[in-house]
N, C-alpha and C positions, 0 to 999 in steps of 0.2 A: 742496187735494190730500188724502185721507185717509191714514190710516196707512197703514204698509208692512211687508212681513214679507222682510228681506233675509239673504241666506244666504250668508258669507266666501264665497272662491273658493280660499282655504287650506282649508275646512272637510273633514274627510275621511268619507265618510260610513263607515255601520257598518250594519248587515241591520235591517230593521223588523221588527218582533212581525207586522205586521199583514199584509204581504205576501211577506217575507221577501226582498224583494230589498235590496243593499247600497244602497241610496236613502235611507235615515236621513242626517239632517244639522240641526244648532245654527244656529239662526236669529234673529237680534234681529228685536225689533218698534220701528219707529219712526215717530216721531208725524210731523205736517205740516211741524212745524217743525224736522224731524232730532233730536230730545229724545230717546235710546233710555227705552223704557217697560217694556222686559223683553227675556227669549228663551225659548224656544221649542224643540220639535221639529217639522219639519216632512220628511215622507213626500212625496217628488218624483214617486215612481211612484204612489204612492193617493193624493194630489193631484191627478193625472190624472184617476182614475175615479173622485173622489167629483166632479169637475167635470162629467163624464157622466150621471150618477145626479142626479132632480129633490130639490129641498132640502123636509127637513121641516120643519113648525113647530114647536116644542114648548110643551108647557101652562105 
């Protein structure tokens, strides 16, 4: 199973820079093995549309 990027269900979100909706929210990442590795912000709404949008490479 790969890592996971999990998001409380206490978490309350707060307005994104990026889209501006209240969809900001603290999210651990955790490994295969449930190990938390860190957290994170993650955007539920531009989560959405960067899933939309084809992925770039970079050099």
């Amino acid at each position: 199973m790969p890592n996971r990027v999990m998001i409380s269900r206490d978490s309350k979100p707060i307005p994104c820079e990026e889209c501006g909706l209240p969809s900001l929210h603290v999210a651990r990442l955790v490994s295969a093995n449930g190990a938390l590795l860190g957290q994170t912000m993650v955007c539920t709404a531009c989560r959405r549309h960067r899933s939309d949008t084809p992925a770039v490479a970079l050099p």
